[in-house]
C-alpha positions in Angstrom: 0.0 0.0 0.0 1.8 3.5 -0.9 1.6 6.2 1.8 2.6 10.0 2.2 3.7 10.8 5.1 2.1 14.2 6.6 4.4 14.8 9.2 7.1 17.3 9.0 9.9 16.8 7.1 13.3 17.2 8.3 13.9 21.0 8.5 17.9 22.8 8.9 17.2 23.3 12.6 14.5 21.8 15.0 12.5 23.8 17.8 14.9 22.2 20.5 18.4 23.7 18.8 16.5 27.5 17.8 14.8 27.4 21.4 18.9 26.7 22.8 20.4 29.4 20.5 17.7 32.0 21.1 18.6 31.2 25.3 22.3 31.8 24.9 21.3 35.1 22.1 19.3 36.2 25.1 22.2 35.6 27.8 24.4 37.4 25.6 22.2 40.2 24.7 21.6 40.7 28.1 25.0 40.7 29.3 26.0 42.9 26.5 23.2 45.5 27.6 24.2 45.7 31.3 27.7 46.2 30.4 27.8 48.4 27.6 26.7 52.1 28.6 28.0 51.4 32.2 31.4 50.7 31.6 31.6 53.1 28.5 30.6 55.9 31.2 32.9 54.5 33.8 36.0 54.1 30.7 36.6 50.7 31.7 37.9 48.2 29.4 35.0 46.1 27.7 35.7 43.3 25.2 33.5 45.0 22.6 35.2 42.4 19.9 34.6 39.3 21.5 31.1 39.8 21.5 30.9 41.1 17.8 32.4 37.7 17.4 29.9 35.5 18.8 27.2 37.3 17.7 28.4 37.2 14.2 29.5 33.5 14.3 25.4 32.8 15.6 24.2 35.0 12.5 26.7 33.4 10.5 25.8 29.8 11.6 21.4 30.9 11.1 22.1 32.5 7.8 24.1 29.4 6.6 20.7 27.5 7.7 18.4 29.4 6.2 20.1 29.9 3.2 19.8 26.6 2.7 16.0 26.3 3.6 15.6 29.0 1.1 17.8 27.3 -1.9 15.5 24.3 -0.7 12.5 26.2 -1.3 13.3 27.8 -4.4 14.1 24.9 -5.5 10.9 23.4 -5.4 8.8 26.5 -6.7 11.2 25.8 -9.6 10.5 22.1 -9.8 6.6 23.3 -9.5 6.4 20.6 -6.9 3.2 20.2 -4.7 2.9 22.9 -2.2 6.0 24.9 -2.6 3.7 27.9 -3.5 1.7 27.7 -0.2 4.9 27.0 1.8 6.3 30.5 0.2 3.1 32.1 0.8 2.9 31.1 4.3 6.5 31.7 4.5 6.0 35.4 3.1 3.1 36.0 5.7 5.6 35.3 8.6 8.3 37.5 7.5 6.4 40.6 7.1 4.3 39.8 9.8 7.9 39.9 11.8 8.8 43.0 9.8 5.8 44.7 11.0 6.4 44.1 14.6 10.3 44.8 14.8 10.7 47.2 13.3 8.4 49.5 14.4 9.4 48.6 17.6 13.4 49.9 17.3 12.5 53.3 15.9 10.3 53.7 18.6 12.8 52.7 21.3 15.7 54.9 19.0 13.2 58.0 18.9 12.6 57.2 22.7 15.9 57.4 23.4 16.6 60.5 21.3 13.8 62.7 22.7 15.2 61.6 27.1 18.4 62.4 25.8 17.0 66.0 24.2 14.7 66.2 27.5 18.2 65.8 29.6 20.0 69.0 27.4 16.9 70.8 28.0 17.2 70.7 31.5 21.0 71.8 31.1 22.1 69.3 33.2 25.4 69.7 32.6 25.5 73.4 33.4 24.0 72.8 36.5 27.0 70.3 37.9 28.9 73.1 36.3 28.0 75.5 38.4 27.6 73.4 41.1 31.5 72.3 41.0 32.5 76.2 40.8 30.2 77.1 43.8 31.7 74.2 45.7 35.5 76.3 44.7 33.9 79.3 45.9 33.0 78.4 48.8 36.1 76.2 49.8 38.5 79.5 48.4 36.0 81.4 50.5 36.8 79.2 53.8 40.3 79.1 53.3 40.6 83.0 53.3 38.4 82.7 56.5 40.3 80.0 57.9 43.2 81.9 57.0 42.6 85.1 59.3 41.5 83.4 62.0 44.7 81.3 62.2 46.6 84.8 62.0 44.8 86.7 64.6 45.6 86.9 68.7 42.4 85.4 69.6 44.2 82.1 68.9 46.8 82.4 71.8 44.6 83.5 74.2 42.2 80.3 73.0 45.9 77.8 74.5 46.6 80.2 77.0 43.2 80.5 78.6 41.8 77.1 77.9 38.6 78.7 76.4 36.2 76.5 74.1 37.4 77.0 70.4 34.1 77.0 69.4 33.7 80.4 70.5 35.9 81.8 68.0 34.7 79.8 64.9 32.2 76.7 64.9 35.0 75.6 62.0 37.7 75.5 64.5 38.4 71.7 65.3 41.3 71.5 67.4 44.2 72.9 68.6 47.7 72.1 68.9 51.2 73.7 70.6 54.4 72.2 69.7 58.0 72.8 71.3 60.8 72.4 69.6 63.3 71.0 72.4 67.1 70.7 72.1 67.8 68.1 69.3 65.8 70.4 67.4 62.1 67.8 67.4 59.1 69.2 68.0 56.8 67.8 70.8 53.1 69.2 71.7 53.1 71.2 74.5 49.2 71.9 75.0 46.1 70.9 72.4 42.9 71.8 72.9 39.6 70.9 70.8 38.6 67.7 69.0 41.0 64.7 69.8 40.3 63.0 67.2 41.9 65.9 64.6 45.3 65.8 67.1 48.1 64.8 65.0 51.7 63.2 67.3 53.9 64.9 64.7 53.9 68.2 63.3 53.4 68.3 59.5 55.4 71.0 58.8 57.2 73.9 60.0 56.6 76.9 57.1 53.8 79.5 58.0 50.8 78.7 56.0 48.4 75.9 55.1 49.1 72.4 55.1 49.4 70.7 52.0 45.9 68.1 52.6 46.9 64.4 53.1 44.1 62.0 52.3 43.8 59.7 54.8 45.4 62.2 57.5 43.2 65.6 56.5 39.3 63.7 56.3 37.3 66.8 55.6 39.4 69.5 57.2 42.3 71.7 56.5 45.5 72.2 58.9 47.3 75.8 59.5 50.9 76.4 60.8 51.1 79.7 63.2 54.3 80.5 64.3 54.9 82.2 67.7 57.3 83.7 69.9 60.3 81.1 71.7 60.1 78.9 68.4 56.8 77.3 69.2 54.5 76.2 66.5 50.8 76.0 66.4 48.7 73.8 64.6 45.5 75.0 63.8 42.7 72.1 62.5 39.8 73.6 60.7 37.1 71.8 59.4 36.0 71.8 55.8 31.6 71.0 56.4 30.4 67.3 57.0 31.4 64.7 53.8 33.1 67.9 51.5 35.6 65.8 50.2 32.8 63.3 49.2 30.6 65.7 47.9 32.8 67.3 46.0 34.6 64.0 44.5 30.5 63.4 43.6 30.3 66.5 41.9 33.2 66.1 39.9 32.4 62.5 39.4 28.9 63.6 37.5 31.0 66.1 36.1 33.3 63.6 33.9 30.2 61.4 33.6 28.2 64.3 31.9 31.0 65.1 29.5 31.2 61.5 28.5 27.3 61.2 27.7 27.7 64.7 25.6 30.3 63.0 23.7 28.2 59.7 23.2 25.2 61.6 22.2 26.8 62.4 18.6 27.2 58.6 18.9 24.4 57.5 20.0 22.0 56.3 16.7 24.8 54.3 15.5 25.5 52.9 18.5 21.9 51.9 19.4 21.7 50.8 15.8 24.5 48.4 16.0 22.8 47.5 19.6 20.0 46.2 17.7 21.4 44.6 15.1 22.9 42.5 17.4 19.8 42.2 19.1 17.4 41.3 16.7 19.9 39.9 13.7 19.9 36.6 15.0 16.8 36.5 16.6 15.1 37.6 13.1 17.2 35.0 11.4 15.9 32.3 13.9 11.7 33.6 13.0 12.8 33.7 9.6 13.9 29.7 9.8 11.0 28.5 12.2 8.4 30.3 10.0 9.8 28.1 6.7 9.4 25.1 9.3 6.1 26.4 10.5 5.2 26.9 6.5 6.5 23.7 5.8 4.6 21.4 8.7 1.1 23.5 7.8 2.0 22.8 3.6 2.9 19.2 3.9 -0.2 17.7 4.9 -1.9 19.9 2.2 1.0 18.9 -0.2 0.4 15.1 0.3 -3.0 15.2 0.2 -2.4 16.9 -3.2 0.1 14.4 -4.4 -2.2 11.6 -3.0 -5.4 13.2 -4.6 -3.2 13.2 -8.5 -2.4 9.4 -7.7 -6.4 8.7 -7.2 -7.0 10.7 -10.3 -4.2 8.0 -11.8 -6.2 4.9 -10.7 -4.2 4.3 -7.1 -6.9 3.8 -4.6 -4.5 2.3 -2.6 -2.6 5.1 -1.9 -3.2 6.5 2.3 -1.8 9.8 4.0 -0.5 9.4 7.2 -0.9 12.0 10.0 -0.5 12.4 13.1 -2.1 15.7 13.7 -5.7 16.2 15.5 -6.4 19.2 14.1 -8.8 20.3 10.6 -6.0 18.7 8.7 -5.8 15.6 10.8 -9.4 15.2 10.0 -9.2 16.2 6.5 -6.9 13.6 5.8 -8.8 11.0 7.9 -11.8 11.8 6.0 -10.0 11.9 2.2 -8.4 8.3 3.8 -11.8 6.8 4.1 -13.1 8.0 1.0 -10.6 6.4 -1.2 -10.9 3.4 1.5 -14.5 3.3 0.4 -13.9 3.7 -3.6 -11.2 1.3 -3.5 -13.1 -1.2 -1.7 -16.0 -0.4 -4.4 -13.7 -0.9 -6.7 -12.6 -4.3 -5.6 -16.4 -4.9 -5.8 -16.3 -3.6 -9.2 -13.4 -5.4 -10.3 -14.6 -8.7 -8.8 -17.8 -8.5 -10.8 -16.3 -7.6 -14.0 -13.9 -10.5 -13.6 -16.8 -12.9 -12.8 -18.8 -11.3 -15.5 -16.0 -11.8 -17.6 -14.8 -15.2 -16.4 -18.1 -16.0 -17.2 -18.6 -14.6 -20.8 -15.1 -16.6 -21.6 -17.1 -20.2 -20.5 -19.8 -19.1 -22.4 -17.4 -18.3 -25.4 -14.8 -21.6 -24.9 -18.3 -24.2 -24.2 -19.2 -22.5 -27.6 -15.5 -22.6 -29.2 -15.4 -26.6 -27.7 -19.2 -27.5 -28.8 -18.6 -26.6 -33.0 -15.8 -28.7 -33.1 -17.7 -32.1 -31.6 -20.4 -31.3 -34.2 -18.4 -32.6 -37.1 -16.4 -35.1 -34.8 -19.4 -36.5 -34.0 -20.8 -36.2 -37.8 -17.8 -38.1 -39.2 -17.9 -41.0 -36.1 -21.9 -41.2 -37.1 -20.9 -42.0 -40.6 -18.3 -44.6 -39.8 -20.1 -46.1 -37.1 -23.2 -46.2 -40.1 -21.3 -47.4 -43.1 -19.3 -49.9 -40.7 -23.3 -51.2 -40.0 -24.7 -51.3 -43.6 -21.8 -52.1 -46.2 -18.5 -53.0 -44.1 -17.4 -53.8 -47.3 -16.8 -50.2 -48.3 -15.4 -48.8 -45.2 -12.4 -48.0 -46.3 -14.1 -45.2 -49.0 -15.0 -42.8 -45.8 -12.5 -44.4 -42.8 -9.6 -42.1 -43.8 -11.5 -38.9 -44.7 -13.8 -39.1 -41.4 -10.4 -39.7 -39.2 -8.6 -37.0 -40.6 -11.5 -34.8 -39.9 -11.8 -36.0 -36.8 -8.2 -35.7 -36.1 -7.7 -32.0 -36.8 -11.2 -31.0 -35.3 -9.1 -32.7 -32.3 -6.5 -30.6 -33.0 -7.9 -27.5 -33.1 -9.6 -28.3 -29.8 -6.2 -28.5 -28.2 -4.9 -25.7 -29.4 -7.8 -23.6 -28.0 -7.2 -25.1 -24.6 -3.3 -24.5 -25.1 -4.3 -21.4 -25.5 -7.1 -20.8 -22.9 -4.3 -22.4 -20.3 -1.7 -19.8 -21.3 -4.2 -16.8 -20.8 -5.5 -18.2 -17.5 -2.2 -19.0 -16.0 0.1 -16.7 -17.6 2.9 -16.5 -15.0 3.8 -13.0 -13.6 7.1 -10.9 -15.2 10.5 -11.5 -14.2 11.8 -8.2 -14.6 15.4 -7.6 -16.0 17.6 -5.0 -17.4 17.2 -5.8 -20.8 18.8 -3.8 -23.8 15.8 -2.7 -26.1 18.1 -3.2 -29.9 19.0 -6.7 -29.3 15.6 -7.3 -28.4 13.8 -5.9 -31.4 16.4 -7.7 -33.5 16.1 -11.3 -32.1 12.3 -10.7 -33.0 12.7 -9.8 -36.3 15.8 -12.2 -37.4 13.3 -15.1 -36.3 10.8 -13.9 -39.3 13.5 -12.6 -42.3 14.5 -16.0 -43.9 11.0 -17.3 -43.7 9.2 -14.2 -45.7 12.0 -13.1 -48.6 8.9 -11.0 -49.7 8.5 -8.8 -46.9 11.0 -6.1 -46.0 11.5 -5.6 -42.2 13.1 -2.1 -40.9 14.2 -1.0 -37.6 14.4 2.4 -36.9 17.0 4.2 -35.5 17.1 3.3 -31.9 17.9 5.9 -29.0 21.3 4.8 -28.1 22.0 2.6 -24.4 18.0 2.2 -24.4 16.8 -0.2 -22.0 13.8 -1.5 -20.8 13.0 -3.5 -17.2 10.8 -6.6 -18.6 10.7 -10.6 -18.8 12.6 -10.9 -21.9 10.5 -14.1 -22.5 7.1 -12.6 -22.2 8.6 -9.4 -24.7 8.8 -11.6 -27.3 6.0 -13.4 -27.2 3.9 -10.0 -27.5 6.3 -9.6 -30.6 5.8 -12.6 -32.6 2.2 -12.1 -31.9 2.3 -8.4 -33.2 4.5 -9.4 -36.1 2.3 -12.4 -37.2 -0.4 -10.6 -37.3 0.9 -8.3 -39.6 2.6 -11.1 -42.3 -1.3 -12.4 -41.9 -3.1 -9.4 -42.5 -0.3 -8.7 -45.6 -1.0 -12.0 -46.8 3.1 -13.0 -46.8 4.0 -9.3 -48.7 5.1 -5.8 -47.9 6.4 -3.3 -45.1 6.7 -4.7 -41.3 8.4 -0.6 -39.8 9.4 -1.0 -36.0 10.3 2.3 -34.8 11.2 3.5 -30.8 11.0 6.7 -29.3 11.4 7.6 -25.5 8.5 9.3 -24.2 7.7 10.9 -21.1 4.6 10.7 -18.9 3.5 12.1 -15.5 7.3 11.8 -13.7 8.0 8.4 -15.5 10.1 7.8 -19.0 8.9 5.2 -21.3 9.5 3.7 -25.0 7.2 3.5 -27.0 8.0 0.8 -29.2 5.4 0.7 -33.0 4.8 -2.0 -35.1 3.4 -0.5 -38.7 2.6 -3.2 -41.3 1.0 -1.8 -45.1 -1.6 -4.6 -44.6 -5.3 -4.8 -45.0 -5.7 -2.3 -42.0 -8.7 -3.3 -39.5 -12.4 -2.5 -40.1 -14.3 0.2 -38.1 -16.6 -2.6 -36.7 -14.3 -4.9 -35.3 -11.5 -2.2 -34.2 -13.3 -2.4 -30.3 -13.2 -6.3 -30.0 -9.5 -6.3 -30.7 -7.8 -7.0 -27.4 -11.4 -9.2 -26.5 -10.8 -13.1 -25.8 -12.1 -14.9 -28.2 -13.2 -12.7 -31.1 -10.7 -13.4 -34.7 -11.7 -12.8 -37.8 -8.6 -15.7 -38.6 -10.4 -19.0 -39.8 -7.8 -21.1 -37.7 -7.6 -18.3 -35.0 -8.9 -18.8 -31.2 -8.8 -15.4 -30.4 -6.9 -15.0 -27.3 -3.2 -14.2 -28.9 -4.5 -10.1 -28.6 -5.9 -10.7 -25.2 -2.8 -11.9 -24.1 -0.8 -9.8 -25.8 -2.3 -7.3 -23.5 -2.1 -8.9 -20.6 1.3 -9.0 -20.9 1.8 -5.7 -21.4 0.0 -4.0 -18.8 1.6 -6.8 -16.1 4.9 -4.8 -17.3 3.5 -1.2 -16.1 2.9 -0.7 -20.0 0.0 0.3 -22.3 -0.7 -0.7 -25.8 -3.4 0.2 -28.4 -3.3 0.8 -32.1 -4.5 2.8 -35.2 -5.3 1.9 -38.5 -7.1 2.5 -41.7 -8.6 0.5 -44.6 -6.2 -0.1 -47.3 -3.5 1.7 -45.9 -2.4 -0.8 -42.9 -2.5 -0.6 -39.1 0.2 0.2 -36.7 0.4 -1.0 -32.5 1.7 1.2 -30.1 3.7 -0.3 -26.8 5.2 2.1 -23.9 7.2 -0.1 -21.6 8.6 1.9 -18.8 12.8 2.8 -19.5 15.4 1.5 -16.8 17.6 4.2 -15.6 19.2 2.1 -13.2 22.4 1.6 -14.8 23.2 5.3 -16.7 
């Protein structure tokens, strides 16, 4: 029994390995996003190259895929083969349906992007940090000045000598510090006062004026050398205002990442461009392959069902589609399954009474074929049997002419049985590779010496020709067709045979013709031809057509002819060709 299969074919990539590269696309993406702007802003290093590289080795890879799913389908719109138009159809539905959403979708996010960015200029943020950095200078110049009077006036003395609270003289003032320098020439503090945490154990420096700002020493504050009278020193701490070395490093951090983000903004559309590209490259790639596998499961079905429908047109009722589906198609196909389940199983009905009928008409025809013979067998047995009875004497006279008649009456009954055996139990074809030339001419060479009168001609024959029959069986449908012809030229004129390769439905065949100049057949007995039983030949039993036929169609051939009065007839065989071996 032949059967389509209605499942999908095998596609360049399945639904696991496109589900698996759109996960690690989507890892990547997103690792590529996080990193991107961040560490541009933050000028950090970022391997910009190595993820160009996978991402073009993954659109790489999916374009060589769908490339060849493409050549595949172009390749059978070419071919005209069943369903290639729906599959591009579908196929052109899915990419502009993805068109349609994507795209839309990155303008928007571009022109999204553009018009925060032209919001963000608006608001002059940059200018803002600007002047928020110079205010943050103004005001520390502004302390220093004020830190550097206070350091230079009396009231600072008076503050070690008196032990007052430095507070009173400035809520700025942190601590305090005297040192005395002592014999080896080393400074040591004498009296502090203030904020112990801001003491220092050394002095850090002995040159009137500020002290240069030491990181981890000087958190927030500024120091101030004072000297005074007997070679002492005094440290003054002042206090900058709560986190100003934080807040400014903050300011000037926004600062740098402001200028930055001006820079990137001339960059921007061909850096988000590229950004998508990435993005949705391979992911559009990937939609583009799943909708030729989504076009080609949905066309497939449709496709067999096609293909299956041409081969019931052809006479194959044994043809199925198989799906495994449970959707409209599913029972689309179940229903077009049990239809031609139904006609063939009509037909087998049909057949089985035609073959009866016919079965039938032949016992009809062979009793009548076997009963004319018997009349004269018995006629010519009477008349012995009767002159045997009345004059014995002159037996002799019929004895010989009654047997003889009897004899080939007897012969003629077994040849029609001969005959009737070979139709009835004509053994199926052994199919070989079998050259077509030698064949014609081993037909032909068996009739040339016998009939100097006629002229036999081969054609030109298409060269390495060969056929896939039961050489045996070939040339009894030869010598059939061929003695028919000497008979119907009465031992004189033309037998043609002539070979040309023909091609129908997706099959090649030769057709092979046998033309005789003969008597040609009448109109009226031209549709009992290939009938068993009907000759027009006076020692003919009529089956050496019917078998003939037989024959041929148990080869996966046809055969019928066409002829005229007076001019001659000519039979027509196509035997399928056998590629095999060229």
């Amino acid at each position: 029994m032949s059967r389509f299969d209605a499942q999908q074919r095998t596609t360049t990539l399945t639904i696991p390995a496109l589900f698996f590269i759109y996960t690690i696309v989507g890892i990547l993406v997103l690792v590529f996003s996080s990193n991107l702007f961040t560490q541009y802003v933050q000028q950090q290093s970022f391997s910009f190259s190595l993820f160009i590289i996978v991402f073009t080795l993954i659109s790489l890879v999916l374009t060589l895929f769908l490339a060849v799913a493409l050549f595949r389908l172009i390749r059978d719109i070419v071919q005209k083969r069943s369903g290639s138009r729906l599959k591009l159809n579908l196929f052109s539905y899915f990419f502009i349906l993805t068109l349609l959403i994507s795209v839309p979708t990155i303008f928007v996010h571009i022109q999204l992007i553009s018009n925060l960015l032209s919001t963000w200029n608006q608001a002059n943020i940059a200018a803002i940090v600007e002047d928020a950095h110079l205010f943050a200078l103004d005001s520390y110049s502004y302390r220093l000045a004020l830190i550097q009077r206070i350091a230079e006036s009396e009231e600072i003395s008076l503050v070690l000598q008196q032990r007052l609270k430095i507070s009173e003289v400035d809520p700025a003032l942190l601590a305090l510090q005297e040192f005395q320098q002592d014999q080896k020439g080393l400074y040591h503090t004498s009296r502090s006062v203030g904020n112990e945490a801001f003491f220092l154990n050394s002095l850090p420096g002995t040159e009137k004026g500020f002290v240069p700002r030491n990181e981890g020493r000087d958190q927030s504050c500024i120091r101030y050398i004072v000297p005074q009278q007997y070679g002492r020193l005094i440290l003054i701490t002042f206090s900058l205002g709560h986190e100003f070395d934080e807040k400014l490093a903050r300011i000037e951090a926004g600062q740098d990442i402001i200028r930055i983000l001006s820079q990137l903004e001339s960059r921007l559309v061909s850096l988000l461009g590229g950004f998508y590209m990435v993005l949705y490259l391979p992911i559009l790639l990937m939609v583009m392959i799943i909708a030729i596998s989504l076009s080609d499961s949905l066309s497939q079905p449709i496709s067999n069902l096609v293909q299956a429908t041409r081969k019931v047109a052809e006479g194959d009722l044994s043809i199925r589609v198989i799906c495994t589906t449970h959707d409209d198609i599913g029972t689309l196909i179940d229903s077009f399954n049990t239809m031609v389940r139904n006609l063939e199983k009509a037909q087998s009905r049909a057949l089985q009474t035609e073959k009866e009928n016919i079965w039938k008409d032949m016992s009809q025809r062979l009793a009548h074929e076997i009963k004319n013979p018997l009349t004269p067998i018995k006629l010519s047995a009477e008349r012995v049997l009767r002159r045997w009875k009345t004059d014995p004497k002159r037996l002799g006279e019929i004895l010989e002419e009654s047997m003889l008649a009897i004899i080939q009456e007897t012969d003629g009954l077994t040849n029609l049985l001969t005959e009737f055996r070979t139709f009835s139990r004509l053994p199926p074809p052994v199919l070989e590779r079998t050259a077509l030339q030698p064949l014609l001419e081993e037909a032909l060479n068996l009739y040339r010496t016998s009939y100097p009168d006629i002229q036999f001609i081969i054609n030109t024959i298409p060269p390495n020709t060969y056929l896939r029959v039961d050489r045996r069986h070939i040339n009894q449908v030869l010598a059939n067709l061929i003695i028919n012809s000497i008979d119907a030229m009465h031992g004189r004129g033309i037998i043609e045979i002539q070979t040309d390769l023909v091609k129908k439905t997706d099959c090649r065949y030769c057709r092979i013709s046998i033309r005789d100049n003969g008597c040609g057949i009448p109109e009226e007995h031209r549709s009992l031809i290939f009938t068993p039983y009907f000759t027009t030949k006076a020692t003919g039993t009529g089956l050496g057509l019917s078998i003939v036929e037989r024959i041929v169609l148990d080869h996966g051939g046809t055969i019928w002819f066409d002829s005229a009065i007076g001019v001659g007839t000519t039979f027509f065989i196509d035997l399928p060709v056998d590629s095999t071996g060229s």
